[in-house]
mmCIF file of the C-alpha atoms, coordinates in Angstrom:
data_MODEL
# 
_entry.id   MODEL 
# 
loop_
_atom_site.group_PDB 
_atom_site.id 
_atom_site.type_symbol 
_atom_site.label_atom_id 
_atom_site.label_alt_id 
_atom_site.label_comp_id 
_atom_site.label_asym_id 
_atom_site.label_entity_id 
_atom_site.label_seq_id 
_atom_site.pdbx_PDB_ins_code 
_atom_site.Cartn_x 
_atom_site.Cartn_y 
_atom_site.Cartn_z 
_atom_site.occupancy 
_atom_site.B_iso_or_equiv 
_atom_site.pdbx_formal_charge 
_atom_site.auth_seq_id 
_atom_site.auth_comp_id 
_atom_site.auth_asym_id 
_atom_site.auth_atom_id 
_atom_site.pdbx_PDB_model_num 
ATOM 1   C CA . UNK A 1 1   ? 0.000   0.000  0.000   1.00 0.00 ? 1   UNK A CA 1 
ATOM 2   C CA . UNK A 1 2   ? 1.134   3.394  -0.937  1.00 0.00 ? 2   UNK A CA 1 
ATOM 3   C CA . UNK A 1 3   ? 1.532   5.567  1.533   1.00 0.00 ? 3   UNK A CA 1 
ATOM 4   C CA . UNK A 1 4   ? 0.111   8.705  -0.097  1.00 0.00 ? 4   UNK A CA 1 
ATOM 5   C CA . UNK A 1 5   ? -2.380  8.214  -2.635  1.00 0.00 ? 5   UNK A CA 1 
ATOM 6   C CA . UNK A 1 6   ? -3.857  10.794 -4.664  1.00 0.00 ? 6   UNK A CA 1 
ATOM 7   C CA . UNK A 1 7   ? -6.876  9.616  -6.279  1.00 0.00 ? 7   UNK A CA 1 
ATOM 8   C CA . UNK A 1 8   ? -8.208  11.644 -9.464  1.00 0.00 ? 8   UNK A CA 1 
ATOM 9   C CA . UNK A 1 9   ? -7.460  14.747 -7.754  1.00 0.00 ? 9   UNK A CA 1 
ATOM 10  C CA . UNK A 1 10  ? -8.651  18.379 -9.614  1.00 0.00 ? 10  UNK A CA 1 
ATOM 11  C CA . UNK A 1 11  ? -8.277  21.830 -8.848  1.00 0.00 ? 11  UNK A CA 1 
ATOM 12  C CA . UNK A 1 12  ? -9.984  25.073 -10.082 1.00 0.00 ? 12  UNK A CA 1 
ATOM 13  C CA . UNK A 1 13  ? -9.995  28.602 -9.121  1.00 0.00 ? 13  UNK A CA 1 
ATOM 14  C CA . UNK A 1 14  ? -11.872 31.368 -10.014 1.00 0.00 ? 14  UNK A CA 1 
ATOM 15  C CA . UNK A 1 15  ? -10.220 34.425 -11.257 1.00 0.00 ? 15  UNK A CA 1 
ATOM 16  C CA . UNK A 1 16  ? -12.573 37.035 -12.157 1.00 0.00 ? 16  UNK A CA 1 
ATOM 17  C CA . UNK A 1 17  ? -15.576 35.891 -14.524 1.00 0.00 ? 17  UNK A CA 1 
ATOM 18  C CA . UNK A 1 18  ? -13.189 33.463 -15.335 1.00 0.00 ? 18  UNK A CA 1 
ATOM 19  C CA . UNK A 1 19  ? -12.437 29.622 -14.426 1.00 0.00 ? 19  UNK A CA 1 
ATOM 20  C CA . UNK A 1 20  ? -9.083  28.212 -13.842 1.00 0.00 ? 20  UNK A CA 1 
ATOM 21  C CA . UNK A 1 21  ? -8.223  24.409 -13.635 1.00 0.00 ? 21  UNK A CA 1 
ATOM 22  C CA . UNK A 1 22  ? -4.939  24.401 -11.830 1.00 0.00 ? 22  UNK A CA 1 
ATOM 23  C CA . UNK A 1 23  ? -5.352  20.659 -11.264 1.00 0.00 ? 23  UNK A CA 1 
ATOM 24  C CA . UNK A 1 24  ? -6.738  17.687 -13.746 1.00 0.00 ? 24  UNK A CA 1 
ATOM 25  C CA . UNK A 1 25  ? -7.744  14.615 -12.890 1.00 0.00 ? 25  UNK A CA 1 
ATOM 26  C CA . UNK A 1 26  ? -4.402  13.810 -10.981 1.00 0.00 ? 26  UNK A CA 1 
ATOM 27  C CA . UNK A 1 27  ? -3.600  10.078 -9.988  1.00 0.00 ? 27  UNK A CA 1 
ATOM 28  C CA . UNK A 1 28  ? -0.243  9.898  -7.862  1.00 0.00 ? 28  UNK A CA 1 
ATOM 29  C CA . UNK A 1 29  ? 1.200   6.723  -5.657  1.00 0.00 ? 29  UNK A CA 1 
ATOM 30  C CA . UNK A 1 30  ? 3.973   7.585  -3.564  1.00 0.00 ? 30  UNK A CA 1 
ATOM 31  C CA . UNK A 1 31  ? 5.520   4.552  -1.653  1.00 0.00 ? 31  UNK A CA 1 
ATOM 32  C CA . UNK A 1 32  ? 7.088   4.918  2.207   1.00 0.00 ? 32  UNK A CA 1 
ATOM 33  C CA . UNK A 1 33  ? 10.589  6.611  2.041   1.00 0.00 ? 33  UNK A CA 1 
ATOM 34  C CA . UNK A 1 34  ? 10.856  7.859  -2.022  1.00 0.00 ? 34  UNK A CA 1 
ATOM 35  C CA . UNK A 1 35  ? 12.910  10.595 -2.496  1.00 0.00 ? 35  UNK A CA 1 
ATOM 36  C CA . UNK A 1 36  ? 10.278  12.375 -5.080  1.00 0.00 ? 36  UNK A CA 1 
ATOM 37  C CA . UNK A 1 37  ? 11.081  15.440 -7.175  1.00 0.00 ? 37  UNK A CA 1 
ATOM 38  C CA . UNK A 1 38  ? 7.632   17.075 -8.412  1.00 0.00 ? 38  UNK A CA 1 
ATOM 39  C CA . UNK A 1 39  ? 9.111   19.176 -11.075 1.00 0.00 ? 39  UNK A CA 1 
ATOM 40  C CA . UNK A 1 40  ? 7.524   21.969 -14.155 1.00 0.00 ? 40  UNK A CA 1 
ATOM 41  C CA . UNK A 1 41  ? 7.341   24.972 -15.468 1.00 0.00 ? 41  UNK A CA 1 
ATOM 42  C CA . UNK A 1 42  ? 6.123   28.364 -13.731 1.00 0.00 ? 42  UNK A CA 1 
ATOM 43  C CA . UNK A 1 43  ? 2.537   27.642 -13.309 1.00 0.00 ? 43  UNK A CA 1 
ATOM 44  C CA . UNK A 1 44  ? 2.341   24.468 -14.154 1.00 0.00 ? 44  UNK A CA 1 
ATOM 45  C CA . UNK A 1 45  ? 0.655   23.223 -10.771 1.00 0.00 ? 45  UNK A CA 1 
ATOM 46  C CA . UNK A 1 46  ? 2.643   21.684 -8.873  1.00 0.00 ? 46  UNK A CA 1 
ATOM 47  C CA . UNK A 1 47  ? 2.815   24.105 -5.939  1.00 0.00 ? 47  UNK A CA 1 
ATOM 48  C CA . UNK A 1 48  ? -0.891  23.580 -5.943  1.00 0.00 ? 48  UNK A CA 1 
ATOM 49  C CA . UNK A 1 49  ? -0.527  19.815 -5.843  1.00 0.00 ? 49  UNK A CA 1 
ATOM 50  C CA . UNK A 1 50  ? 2.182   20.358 -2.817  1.00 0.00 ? 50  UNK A CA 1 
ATOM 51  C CA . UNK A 1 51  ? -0.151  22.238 -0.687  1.00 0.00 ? 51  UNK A CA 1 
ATOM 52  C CA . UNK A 1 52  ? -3.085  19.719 -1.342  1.00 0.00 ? 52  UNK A CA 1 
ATOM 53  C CA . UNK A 1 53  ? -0.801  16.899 -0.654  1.00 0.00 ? 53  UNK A CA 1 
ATOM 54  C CA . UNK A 1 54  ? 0.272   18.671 2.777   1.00 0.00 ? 54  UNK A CA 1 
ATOM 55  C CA . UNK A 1 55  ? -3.424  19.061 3.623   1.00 0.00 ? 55  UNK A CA 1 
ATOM 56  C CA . UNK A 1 56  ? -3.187  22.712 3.108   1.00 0.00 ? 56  UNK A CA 1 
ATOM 57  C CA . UNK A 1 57  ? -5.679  23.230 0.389   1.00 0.00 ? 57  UNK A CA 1 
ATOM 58  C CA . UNK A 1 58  ? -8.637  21.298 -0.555  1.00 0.00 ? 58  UNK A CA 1 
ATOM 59  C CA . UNK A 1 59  ? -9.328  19.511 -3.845  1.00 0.00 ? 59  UNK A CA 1 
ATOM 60  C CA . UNK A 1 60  ? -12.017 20.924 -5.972  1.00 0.00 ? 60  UNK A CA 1 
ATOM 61  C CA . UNK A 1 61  ? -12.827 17.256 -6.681  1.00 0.00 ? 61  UNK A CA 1 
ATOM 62  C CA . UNK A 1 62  ? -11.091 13.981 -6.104  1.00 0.00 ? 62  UNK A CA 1 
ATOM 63  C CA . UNK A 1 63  ? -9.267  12.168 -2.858  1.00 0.00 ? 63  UNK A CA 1 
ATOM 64  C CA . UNK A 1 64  ? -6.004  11.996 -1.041  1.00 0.00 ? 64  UNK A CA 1 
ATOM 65  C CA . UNK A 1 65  ? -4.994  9.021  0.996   1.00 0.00 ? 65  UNK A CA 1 
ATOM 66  C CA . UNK A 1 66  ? -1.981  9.582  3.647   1.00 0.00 ? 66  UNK A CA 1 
ATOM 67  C CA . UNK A 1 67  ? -1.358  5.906  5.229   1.00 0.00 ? 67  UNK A CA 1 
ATOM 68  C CA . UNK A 1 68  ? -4.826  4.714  4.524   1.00 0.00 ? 68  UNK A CA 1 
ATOM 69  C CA . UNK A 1 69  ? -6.536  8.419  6.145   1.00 0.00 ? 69  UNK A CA 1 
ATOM 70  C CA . UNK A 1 70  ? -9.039  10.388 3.724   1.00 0.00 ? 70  UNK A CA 1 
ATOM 71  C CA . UNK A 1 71  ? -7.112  13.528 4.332   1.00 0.00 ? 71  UNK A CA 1 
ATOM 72  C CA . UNK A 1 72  ? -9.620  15.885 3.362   1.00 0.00 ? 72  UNK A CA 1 
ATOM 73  C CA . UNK A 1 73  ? -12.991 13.800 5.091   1.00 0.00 ? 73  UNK A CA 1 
ATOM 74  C CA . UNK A 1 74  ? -11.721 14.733 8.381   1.00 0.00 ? 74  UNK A CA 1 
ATOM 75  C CA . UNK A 1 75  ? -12.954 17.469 10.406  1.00 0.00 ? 75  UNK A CA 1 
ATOM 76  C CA . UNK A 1 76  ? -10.631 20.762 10.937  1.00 0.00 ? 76  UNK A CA 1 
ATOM 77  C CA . UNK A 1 77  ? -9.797  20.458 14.032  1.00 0.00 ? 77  UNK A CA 1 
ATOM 78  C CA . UNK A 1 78  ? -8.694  16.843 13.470  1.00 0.00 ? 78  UNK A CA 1 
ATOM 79  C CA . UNK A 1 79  ? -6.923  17.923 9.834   1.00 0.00 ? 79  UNK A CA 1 
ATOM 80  C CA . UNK A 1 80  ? -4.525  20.395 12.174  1.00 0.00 ? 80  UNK A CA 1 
ATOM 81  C CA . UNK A 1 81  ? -3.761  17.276 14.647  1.00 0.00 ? 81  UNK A CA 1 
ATOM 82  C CA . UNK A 1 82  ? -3.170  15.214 11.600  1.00 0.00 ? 82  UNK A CA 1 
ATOM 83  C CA . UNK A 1 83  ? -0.943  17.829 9.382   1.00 0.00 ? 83  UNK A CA 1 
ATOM 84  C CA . UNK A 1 84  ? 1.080   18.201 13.097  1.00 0.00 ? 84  UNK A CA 1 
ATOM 85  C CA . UNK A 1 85  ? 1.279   14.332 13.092  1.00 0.00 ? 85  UNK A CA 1 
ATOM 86  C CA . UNK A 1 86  ? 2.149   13.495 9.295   1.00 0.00 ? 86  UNK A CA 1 
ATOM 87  C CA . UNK A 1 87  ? 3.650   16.715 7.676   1.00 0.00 ? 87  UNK A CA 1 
ATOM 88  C CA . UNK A 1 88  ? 6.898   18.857 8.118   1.00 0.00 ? 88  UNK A CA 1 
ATOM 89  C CA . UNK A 1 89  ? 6.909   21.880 5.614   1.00 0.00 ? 89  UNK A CA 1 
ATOM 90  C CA . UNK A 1 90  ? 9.702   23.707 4.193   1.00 0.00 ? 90  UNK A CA 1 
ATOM 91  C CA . UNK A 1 91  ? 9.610   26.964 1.996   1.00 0.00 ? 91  UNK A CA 1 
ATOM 92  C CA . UNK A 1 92  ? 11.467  28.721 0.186   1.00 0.00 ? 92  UNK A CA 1 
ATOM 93  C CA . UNK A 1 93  ? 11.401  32.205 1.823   1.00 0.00 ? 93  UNK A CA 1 
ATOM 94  C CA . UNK A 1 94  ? 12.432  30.045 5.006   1.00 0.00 ? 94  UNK A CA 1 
ATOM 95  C CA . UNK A 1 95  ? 9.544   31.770 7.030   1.00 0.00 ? 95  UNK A CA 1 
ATOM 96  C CA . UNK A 1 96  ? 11.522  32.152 9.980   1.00 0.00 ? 96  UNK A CA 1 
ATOM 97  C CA . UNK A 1 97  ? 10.150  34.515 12.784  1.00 0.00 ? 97  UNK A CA 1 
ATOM 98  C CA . UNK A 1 98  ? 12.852  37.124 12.661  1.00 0.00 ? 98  UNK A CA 1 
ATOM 99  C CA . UNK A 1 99  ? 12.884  37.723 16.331  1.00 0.00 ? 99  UNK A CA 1 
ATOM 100 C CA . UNK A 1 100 ? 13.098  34.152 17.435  1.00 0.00 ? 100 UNK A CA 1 
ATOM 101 C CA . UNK A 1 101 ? 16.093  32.925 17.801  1.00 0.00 ? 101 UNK A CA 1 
ATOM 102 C CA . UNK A 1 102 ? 17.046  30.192 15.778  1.00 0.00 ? 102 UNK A CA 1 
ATOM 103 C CA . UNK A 1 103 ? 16.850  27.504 18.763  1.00 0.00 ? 103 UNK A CA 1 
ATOM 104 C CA . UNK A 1 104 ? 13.999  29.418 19.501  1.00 0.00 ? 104 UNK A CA 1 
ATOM 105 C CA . UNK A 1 105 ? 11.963  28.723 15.918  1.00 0.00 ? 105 UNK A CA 1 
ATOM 106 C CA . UNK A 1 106 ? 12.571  25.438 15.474  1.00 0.00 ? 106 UNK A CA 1 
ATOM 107 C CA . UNK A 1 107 ? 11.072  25.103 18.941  1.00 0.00 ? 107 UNK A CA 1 
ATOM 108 C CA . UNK A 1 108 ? 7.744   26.398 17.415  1.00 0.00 ? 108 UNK A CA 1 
ATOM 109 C CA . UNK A 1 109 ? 6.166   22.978 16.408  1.00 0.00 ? 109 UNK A CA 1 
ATOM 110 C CA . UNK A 1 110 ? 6.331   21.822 19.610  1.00 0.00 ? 110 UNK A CA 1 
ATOM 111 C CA . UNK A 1 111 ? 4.447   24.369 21.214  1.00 0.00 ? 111 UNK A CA 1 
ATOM 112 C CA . UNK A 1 112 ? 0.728   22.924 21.384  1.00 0.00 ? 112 UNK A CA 1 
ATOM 113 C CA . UNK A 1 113 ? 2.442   19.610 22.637  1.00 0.00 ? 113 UNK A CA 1 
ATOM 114 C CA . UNK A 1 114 ? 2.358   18.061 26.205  1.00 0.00 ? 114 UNK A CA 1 
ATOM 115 C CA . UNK A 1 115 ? 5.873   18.261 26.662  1.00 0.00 ? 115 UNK A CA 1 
ATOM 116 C CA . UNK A 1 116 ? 7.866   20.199 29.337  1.00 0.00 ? 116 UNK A CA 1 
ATOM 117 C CA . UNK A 1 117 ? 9.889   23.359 28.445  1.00 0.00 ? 117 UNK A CA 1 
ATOM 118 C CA . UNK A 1 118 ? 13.143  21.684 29.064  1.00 0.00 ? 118 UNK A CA 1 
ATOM 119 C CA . UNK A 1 119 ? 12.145  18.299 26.345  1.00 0.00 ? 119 UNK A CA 1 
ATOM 120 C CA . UNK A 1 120 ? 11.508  21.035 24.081  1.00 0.00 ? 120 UNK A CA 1 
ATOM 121 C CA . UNK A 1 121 ? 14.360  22.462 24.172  1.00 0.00 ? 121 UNK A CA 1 
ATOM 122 C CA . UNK A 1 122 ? 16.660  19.653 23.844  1.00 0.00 ? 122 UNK A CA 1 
ATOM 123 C CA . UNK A 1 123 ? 14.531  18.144 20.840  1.00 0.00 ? 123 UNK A CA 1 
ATOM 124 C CA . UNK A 1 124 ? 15.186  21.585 18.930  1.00 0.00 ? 124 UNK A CA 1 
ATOM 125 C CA . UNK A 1 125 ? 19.055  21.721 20.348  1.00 0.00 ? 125 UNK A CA 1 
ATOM 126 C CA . UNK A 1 126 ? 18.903  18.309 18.520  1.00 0.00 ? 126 UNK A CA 1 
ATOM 127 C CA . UNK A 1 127 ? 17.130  18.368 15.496  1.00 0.00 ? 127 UNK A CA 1 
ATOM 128 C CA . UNK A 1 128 ? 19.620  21.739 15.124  1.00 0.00 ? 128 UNK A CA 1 
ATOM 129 C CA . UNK A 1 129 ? 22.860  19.647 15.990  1.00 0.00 ? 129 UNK A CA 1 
ATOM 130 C CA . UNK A 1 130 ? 21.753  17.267 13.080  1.00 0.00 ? 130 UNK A CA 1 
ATOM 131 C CA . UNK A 1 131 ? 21.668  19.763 10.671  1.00 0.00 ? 131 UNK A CA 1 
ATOM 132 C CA . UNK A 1 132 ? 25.083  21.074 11.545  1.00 0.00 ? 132 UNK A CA 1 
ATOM 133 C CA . UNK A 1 133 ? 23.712  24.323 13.685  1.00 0.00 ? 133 UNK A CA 1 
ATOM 134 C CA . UNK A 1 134 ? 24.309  23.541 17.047  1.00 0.00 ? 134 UNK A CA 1 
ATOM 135 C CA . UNK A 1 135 ? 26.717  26.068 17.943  1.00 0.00 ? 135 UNK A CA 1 
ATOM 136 C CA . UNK A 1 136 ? 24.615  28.754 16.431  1.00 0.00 ? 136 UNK A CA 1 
ATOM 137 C CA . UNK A 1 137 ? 21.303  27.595 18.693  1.00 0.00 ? 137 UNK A CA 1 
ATOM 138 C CA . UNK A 1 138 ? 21.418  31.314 19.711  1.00 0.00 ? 138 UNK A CA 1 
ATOM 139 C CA . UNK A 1 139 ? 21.219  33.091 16.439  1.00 0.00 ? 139 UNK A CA 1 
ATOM 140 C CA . UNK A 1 140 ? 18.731  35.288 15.416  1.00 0.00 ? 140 UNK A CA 1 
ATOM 141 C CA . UNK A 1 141 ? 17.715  34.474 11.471  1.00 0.00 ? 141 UNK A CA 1 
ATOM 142 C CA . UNK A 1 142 ? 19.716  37.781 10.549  1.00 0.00 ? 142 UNK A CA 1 
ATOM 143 C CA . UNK A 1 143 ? 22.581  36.670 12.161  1.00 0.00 ? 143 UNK A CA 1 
ATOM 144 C CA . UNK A 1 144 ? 22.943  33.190 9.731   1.00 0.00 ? 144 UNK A CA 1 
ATOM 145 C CA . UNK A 1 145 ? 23.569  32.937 5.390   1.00 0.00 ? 145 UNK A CA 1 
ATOM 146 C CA . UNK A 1 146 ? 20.700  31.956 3.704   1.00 0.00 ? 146 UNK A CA 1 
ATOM 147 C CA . UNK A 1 147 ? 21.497  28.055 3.841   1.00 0.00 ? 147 UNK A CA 1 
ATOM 148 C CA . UNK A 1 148 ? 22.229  28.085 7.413   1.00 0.00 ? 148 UNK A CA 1 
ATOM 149 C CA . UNK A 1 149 ? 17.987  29.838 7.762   1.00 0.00 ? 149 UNK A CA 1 
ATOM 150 C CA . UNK A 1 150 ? 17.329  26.732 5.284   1.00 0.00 ? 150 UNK A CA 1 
ATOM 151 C CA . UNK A 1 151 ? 18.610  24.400 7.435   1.00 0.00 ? 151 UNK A CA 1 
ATOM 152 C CA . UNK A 1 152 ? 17.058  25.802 10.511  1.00 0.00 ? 152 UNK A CA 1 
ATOM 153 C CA . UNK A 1 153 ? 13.627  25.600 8.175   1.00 0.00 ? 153 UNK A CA 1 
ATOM 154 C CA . UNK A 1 154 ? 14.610  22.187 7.771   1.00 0.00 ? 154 UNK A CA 1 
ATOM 155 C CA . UNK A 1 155 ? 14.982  21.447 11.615  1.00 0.00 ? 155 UNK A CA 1 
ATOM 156 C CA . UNK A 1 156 ? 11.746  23.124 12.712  1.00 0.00 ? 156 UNK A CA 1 
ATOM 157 C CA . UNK A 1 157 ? 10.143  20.931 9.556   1.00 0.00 ? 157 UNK A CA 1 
ATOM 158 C CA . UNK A 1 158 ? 11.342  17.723 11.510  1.00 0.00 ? 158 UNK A CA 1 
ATOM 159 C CA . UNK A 1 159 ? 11.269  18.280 15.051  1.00 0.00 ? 159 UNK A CA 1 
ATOM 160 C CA . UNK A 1 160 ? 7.652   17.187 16.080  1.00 0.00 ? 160 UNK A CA 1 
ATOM 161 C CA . UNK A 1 161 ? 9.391   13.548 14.059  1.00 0.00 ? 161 UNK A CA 1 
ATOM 162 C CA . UNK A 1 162 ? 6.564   13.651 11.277  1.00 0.00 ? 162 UNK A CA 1 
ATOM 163 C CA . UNK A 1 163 ? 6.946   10.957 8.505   1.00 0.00 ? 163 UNK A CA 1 
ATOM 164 C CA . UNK A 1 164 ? 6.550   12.978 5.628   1.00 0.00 ? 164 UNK A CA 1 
ATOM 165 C CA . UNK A 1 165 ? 8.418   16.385 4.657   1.00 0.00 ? 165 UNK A CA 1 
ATOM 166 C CA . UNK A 1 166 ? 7.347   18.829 1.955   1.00 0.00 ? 166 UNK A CA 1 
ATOM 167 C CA . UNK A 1 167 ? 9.634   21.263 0.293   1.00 0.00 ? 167 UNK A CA 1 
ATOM 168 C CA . UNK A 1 168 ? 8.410   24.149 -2.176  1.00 0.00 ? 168 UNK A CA 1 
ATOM 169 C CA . UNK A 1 169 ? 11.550  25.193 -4.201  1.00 0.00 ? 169 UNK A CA 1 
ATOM 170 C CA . UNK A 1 170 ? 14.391  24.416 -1.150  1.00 0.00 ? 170 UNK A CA 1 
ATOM 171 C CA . UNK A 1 171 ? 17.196  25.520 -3.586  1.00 0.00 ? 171 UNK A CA 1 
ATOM 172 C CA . UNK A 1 172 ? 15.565  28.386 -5.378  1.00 0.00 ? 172 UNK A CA 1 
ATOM 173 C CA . UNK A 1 173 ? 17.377  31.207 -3.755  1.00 0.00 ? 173 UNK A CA 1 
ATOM 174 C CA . UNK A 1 174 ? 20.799  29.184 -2.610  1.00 0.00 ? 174 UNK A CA 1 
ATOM 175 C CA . UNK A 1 175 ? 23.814  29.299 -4.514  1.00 0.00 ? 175 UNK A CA 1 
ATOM 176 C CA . UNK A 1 176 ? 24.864  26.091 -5.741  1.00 0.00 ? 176 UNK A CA 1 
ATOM 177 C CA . UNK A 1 177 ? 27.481  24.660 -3.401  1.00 0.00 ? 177 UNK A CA 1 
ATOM 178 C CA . UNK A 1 178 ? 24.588  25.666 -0.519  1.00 0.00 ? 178 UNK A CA 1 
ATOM 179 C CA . UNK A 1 179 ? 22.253  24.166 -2.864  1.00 0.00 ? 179 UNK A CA 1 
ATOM 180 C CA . UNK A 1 180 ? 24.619  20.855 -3.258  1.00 0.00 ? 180 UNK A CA 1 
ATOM 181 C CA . UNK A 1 181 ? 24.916  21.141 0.769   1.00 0.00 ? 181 UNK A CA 1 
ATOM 182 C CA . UNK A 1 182 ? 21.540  21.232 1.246   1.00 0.00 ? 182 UNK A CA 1 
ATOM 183 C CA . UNK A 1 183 ? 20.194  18.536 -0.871  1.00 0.00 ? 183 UNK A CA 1 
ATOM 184 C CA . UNK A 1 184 ? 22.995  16.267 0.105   1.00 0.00 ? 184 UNK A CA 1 
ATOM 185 C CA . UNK A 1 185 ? 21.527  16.647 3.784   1.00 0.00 ? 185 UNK A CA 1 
ATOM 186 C CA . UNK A 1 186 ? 17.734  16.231 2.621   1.00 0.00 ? 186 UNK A CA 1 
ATOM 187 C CA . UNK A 1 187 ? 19.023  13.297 1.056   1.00 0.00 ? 187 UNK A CA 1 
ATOM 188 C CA . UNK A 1 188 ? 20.597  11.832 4.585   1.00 0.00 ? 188 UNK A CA 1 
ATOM 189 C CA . UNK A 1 189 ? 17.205  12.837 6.089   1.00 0.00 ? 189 UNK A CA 1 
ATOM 190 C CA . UNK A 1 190 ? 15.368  10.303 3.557   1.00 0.00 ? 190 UNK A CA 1 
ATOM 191 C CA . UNK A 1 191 ? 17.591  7.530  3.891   1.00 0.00 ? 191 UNK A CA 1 
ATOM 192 C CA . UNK A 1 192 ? 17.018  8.012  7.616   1.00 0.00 ? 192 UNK A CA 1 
ATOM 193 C CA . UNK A 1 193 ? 13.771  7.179  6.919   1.00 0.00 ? 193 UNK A CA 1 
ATOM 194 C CA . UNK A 1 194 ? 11.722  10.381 5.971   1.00 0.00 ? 194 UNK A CA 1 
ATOM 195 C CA . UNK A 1 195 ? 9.950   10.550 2.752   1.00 0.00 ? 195 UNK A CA 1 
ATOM 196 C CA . UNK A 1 196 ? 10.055  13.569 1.120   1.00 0.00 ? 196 UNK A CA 1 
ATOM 197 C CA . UNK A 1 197 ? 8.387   15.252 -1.931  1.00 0.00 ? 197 UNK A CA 1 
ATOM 198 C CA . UNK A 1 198 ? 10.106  17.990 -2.979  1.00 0.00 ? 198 UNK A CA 1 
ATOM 199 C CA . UNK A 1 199 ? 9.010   20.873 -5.756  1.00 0.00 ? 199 UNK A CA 1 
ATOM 200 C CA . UNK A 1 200 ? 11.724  21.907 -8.112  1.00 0.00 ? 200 UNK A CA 1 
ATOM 201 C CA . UNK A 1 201 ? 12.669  23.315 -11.504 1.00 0.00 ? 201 UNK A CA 1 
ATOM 202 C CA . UNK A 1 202 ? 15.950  22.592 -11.424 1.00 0.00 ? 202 UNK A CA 1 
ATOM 203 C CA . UNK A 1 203 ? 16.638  19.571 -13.480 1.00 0.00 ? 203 UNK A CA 1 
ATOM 204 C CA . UNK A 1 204 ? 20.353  19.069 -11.880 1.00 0.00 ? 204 UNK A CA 1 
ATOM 205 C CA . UNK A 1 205 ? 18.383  18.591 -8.740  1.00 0.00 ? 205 UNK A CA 1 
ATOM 206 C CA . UNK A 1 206 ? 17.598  15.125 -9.952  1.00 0.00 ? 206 UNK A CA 1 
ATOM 207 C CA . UNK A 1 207 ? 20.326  13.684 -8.670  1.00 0.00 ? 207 UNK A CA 1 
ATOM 208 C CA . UNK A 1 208 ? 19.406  13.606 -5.293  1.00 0.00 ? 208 UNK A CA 1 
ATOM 209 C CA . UNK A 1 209 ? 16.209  12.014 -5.092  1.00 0.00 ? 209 UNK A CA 1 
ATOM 210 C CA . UNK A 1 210 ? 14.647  8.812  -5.862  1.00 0.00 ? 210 UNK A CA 1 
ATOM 211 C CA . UNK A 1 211 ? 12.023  9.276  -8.521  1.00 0.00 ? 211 UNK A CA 1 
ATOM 212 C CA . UNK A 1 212 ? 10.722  12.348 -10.559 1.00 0.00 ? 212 UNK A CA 1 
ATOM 213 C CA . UNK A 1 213 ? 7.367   12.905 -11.612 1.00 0.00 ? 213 UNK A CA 1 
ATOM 214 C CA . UNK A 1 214 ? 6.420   15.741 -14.106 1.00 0.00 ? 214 UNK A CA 1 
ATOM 215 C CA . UNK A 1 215 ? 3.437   18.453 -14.168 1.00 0.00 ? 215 UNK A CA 1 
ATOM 216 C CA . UNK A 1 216 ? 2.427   20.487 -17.361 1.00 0.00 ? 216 UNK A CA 1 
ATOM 217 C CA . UNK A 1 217 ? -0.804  22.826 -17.468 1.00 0.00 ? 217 UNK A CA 1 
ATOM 218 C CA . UNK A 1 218 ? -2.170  20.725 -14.532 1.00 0.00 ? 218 UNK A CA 1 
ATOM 219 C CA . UNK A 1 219 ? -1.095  17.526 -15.590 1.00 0.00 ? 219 UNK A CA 1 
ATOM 220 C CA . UNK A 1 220 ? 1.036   14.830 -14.587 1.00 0.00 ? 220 UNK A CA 1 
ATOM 221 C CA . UNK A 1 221 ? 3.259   13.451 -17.543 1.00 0.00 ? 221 UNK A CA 1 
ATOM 222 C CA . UNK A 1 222 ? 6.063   10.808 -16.767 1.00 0.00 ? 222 UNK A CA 1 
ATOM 223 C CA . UNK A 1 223 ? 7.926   11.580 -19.732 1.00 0.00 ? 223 UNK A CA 1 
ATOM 224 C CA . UNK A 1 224 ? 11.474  12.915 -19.181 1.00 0.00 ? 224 UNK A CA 1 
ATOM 225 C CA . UNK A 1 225 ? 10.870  16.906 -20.423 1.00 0.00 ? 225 UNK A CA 1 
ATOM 226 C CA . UNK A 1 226 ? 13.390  19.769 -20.886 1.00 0.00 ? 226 UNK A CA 1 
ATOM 227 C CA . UNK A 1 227 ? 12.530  22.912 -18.541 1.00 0.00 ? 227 UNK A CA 1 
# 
């Protein structure tokens, strides 16, 4: 059994008088621990298809499956436990809370959880160690390069342990020895045992990851493409 399923899933907007189908008709398996790269064009969807697999934006039709859950049948107050139990996102502006700390951030997650102050803490100075940050636990986002606020993006994605990480575009504003750096640790983090789907337009990205699936005008297409 896959463990996220997207069953026939479509998306439309409106925008103005006028209707537009983001999504069509998308059928997607993605097996426990793939490395997938969910690459296309500007506008081609698959942001769209990234925030409805995270459980961040409902289908206009069709069905996701996360291990066996109807992601979008549950009610919202259960959708926000599940999307703090399944799901780790990481963007590509980072969305760091500038006057946090970077300890302090990646702490964030575990806010609406049981645990004490001091189990907290020591699961971000963790999760931050891992990622090669934990001598600058103290650092506020200005204070760190652009990979080192990716990588604290990355730790606040997997602190709460989730089984499933989503990145929008992780490279997109990193040169590309940070970019190399970056992917190489995403990479570590899936054969640890995360799966991640990842969005991307950078076909030297490829590399890295397990599989690649394609989107064009709101369709998937598993033919290799040029971008």
């Amino acid at each position: 059994m896959p463990l996220i399923k997207v069953c026939a899933v479509s998306k439309a907007y409106k925008s103005g008088g006028n209707k537009v189908e983001a999504l069509k008709n998308v059928d997607l398996e993605i097996k426990e621990g793939e490395f997938l790269a969910l690459m296309g064009p500007s506008g081609s969807g698959k942001s769209t298809l990234l925030s409805i697999l995270g459980g961040l934006n409902p289908p206009t039709s069709g069905k996701l499956l996360i291990d066996d859950i109807d992601v979008y049948a549950l009610k919202p107050e259960r959708l926000a436990d599940f999307r703090h139990e399944y799901v780790g996102f990481v963007f590509q502006q980072y969305q760091l809370i500038p006057y946090l700390t970077a300890l302090e951030n990646v702490m964030l997650p575990l806010a609406i959880t049981s645990r004490s102050g001091k189990k907290q803490r020591e699961m971000a100075q963790s999760v931050l160690a891992k990622v090669g940050l934990g001598a600058k636990s103290s650092r506020l986002p200005n204070q760190l390069s652009g990979g080192e606020q990716n990588r604290v993006a990355i730790a606040r994605a997997i602190v709460n342990r989730p089984p499933i990480i989503f990145a929008d575009e992780p490279t997109g504003s990193l040169d590309t020895k940070t970019a190399q750096d970056l992917l190489a640790l995403l990479q570590t983090l899936n054969r640890d045992g995360l799966t991640i789907i990842m969005v991307t337009h950078n076909q030297e990205n490829l590399e890295w990851v397990t599989r690649a699936v394609y989107i064009r005008d709101g369709v998937l297409d598993l033919r290799p493409q040029e971008f």
